[in-house]
DOROSE-813318 format. One record per residue (C-alpha): residue number from 0; x, y, z. Coordinates in steps of 0.05 Angstrom, whole numbers. Layout:
DOROSE-813318
  num       x       y       z
  NUM       X       Y       Z
...
***
This chain:
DOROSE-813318
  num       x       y       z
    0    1519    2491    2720
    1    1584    2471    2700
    2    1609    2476    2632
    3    1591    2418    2576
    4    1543    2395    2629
    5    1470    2393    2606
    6    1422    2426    2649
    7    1383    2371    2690
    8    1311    2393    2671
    9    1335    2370    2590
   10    1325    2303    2576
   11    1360    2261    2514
   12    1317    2217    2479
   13    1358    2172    2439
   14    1349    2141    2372
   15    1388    2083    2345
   16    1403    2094    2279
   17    1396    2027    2226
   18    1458    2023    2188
   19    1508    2050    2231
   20    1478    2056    2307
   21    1482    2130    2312
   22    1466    2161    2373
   23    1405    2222    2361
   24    1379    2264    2420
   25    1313    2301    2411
   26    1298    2354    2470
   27    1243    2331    2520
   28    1219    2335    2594
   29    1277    2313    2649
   30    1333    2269    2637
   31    1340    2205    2674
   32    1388    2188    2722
   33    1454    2159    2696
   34    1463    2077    2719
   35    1539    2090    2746
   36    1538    2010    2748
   37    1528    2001    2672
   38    1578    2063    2663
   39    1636    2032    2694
   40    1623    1973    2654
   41    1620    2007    2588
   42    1684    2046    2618
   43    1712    1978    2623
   44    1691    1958    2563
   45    1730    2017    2519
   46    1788    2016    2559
   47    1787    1931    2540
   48    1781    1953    2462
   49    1830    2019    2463
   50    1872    1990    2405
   51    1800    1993    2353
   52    1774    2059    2376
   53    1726    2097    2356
   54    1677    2035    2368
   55    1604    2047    2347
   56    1557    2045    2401
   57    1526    1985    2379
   58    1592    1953    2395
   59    1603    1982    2460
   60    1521    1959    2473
   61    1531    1889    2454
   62    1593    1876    2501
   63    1553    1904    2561
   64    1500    1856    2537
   65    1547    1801    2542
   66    1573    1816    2603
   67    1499    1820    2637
   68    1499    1897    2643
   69    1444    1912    2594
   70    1381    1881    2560
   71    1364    1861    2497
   72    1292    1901    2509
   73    1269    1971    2479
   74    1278    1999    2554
   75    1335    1962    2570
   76    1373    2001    2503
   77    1342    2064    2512
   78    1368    2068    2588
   79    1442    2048    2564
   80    1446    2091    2508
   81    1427    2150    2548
   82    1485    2128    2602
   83    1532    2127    2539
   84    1511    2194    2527
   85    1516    2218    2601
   86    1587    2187    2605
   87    1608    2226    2540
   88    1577    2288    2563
   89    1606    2293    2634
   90    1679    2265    2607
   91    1677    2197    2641
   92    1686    2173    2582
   93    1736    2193    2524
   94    1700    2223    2465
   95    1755    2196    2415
   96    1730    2118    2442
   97    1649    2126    2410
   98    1635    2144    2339
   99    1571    2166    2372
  100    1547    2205    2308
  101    1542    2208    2228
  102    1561    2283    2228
  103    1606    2304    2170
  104    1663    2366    2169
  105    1683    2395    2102
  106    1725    2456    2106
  107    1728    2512    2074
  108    1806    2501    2047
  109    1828    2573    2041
  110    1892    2601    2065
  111    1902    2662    2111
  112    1944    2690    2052
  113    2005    2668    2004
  114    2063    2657    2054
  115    2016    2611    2094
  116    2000    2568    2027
  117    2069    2561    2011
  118    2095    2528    2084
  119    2032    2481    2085
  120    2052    2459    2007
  121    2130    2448    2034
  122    2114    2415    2097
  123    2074    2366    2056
  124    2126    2359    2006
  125    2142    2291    1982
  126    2111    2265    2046
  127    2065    2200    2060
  128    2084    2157    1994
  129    2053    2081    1989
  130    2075    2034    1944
  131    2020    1996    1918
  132    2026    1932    1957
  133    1979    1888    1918
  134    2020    1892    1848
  135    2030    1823    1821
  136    1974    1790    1859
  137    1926    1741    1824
  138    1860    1774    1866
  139    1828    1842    1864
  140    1811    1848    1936
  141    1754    1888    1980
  142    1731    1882    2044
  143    1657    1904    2051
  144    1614    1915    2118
  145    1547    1921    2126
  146    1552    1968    2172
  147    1575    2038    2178
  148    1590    2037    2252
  149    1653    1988    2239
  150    1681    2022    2178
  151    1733    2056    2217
  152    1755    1995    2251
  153    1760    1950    2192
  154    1783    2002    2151
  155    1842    2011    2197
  156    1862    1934    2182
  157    1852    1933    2100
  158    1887    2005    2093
  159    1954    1966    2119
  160    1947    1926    2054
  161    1922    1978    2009
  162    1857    1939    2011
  163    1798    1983    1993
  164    1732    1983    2043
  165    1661    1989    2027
  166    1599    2007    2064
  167    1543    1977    2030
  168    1480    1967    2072
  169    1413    1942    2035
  170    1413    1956    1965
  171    1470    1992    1922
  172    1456    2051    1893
  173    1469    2054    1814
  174    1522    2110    1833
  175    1549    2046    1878
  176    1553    2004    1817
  177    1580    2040    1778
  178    1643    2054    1826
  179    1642    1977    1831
  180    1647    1967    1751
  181    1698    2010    1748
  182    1749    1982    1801
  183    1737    1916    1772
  184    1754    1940    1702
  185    1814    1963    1728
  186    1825    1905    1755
  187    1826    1864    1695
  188    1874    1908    1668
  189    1921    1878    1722
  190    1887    1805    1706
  191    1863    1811    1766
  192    1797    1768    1792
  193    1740    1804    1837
  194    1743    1776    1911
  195    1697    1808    1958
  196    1703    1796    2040
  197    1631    1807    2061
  198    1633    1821    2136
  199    1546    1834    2163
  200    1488    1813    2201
  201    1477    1731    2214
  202    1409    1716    2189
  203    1391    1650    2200
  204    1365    1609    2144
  205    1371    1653    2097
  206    1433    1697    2064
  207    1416    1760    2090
  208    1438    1829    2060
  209    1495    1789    2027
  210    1439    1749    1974
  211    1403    1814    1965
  212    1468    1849    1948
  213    1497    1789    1896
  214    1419    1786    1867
  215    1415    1859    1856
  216    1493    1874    1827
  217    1477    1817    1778
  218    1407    1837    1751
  219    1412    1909    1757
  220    1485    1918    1760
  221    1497    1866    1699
  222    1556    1848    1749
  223    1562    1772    1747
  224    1647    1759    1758
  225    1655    1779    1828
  226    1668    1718    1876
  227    1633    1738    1947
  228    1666    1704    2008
  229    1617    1708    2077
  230    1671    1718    2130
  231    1628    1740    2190
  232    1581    1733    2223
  233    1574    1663    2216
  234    1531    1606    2247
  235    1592    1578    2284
  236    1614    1655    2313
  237    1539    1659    2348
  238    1558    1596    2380
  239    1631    1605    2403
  240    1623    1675    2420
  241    1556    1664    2453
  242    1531    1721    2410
  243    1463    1759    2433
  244    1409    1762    2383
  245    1397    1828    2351
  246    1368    1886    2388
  247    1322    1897    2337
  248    1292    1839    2327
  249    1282    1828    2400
  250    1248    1892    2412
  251    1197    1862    2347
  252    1192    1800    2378
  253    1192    1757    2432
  254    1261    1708    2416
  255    1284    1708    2492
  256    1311    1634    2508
  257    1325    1620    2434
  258    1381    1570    2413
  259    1445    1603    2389
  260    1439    1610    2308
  261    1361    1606    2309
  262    1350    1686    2316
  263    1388    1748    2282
  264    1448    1769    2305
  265    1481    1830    2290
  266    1562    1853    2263
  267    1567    1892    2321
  268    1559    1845    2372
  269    1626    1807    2347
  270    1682    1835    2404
  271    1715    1881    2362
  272    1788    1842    2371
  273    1759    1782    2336
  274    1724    1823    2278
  275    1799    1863    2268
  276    1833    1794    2280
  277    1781    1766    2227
  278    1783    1819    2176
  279    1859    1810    2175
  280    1860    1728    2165
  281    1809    1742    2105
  282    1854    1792    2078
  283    1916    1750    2085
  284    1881    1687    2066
  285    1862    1726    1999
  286    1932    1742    1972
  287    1999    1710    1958
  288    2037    1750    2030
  289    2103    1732    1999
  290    2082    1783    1938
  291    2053    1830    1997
  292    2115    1830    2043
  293    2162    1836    1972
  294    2126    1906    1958
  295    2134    1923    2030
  296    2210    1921    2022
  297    2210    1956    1961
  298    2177    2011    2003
  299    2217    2022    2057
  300    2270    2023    2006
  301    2238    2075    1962
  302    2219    2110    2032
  303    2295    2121    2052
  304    2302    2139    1978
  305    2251    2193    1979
  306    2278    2221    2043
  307    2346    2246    2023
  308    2313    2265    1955
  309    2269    2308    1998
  310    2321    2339    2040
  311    2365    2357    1982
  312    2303    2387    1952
  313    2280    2421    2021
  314    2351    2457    2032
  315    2344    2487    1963
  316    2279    2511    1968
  317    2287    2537    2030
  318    2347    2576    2008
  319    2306    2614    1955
  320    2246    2631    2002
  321    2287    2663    2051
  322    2305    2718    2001
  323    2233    2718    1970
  324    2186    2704    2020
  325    2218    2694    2085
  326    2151    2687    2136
  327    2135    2622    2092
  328    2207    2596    2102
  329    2200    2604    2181
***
């Protein structure tokens, strides 16, 4: 058996998680054969969306869907997500393309001894500075997702505008509204007004998580000022997009041959260029970008500034290490 390979006789049952479409395994009898069809379309597929990796499973799932290599059935899933698997496992596919997982690293944070403490501290010395690029603007903006398995992805987008995102799935936590209470405090501060980018699930006929969320913020949360703007998915993306209803209401019930906008439909099935592309309209759409591109000068500016400060600095400090503690100047 080659190495990283899992023995044939071990088979990976695999559970979709809710929020965020994690991939679980569970150790039972033999493991199926991998569909090398649907793997060089999900290949394909991550290749297509390189620019938004990781992508959450879900993701790469729903663009097989709409390209006719996988069903919207309990079967169907199970059999792709265990070819997801196999790909990742056996290297045909890149691990850095799937979030497969909700695992979490924390490291210790200890140092092998002095020397080695003081050469991380100077080669982070004066070193990744933003400038707050939303000074002066007449909105406090968020962007918040439904769902865990894009975070990444849209988070990638806001972060270039200092734009804060949120997971919030169901109902907040009070810990959750309490974070929320205070940003918008400090907000005011700046006179600045609550505008929220809700990006989730299209739920026909009815708002969704987004109505639950505004309901319970305001009666539990005492939060009444924030303005909510529904940005995807939408009745008109299921259309254009020819979105697939959601896996998880298909396995429940029997929707096959719906209309488009009549049954669920899920964040993840959105291609992942047109949820980036969209998250960065909303964004834009929400401030004054003259303001935005202003600060953005006054960065670069500051940047260059910074860099000959920390140069200057750097020879100095340098100097006195090498007669105090030479292995941390090297």
């Amino acid at each position: 058996m080659s190495a990283g390979r899992l023995p044939d006789t071990i088979h990976r049952a695999v559970r979709w998680d809710q929020c965020g479409g994690t991939v679980m395994s569970t150790t039972g009898r033999e493991r199926p054969e991998m569909d090398r069809e649907q793997l060089e379309l999900i290949g394909n597929v991550v290749e297509r969306y390189r620019m938004h990796w990781p992508l959450s499973p879900r993701q790469v799932y729903y663009a097989v869907v709409e390209q006719g290599g996988a069903g919207l059935w309990t079967d169907e899933r199970m059999s792709f997500l265990g070819t997801l698997r196999a790909g990742l496992i056996e290297g045909r596919l890149p691990l850095a393309a799937v979030a497969e997982g909700g695992e979490e690293l924390r490291e210790g944070g200890a140092w092998e001894d002095a020397e080695e403490f003081v050469h991380s501290e100077i080669e982070s010395f004066l070193w990744g500075y933003r400038r707050d690029l939303l000074q002066g603007q007449e909105h406090h903006v968020e962007v918040w997702v439904e769902k865990a398995g894009v975070m990444d992805m849209v988070g990638e987008v806001a972060v270039a505008y200092c734009v804060t995102t949120v997971c919030c799935a169901g109902f907040p936590s009070v810990g959750f509204m309490q974070s929320v209470r205070t940003r918008l405090a400090e907000a005011r501060e700046r006179s600045q007004s609550p505008v929220i980018l809700f990006f989730g699930d299209y739920v026909p006929g009815e708002g969704g998580t987004l109505s639950r969320l505004q309901e319970t913020l305001r009666t539990d949360g005492n939060l009444w000022e924030i303005a909510f703007r529904a940005e995807a998915v939408t009745a008109e993306d299921v259309v254009k997009y020819n979105l697939p209803e959601s896996v998880e209401t298909r396995s429940r019930k029997r929707h096959g041959g719906a209309e488009p906008g009549s049954v669920p439909v899920e964040l993840e099935a959105l291609p992942p260029d047109v949820l980036a592309e969209r998250v960065r309209a909303s964004i834009e759409s929400s401030l004054d970008m003259a303001l935005v591109n202003n600060q953005r000068a006054v960065q670069a500016r500051e940047a260059l500034r910074l860099g000959k400060l920390r140069a200057g600095i750097m020879r100095r400090v340098r100097s006195i290490l090498r007669e105090q503690m030479p292995r941390a100047e090297g």
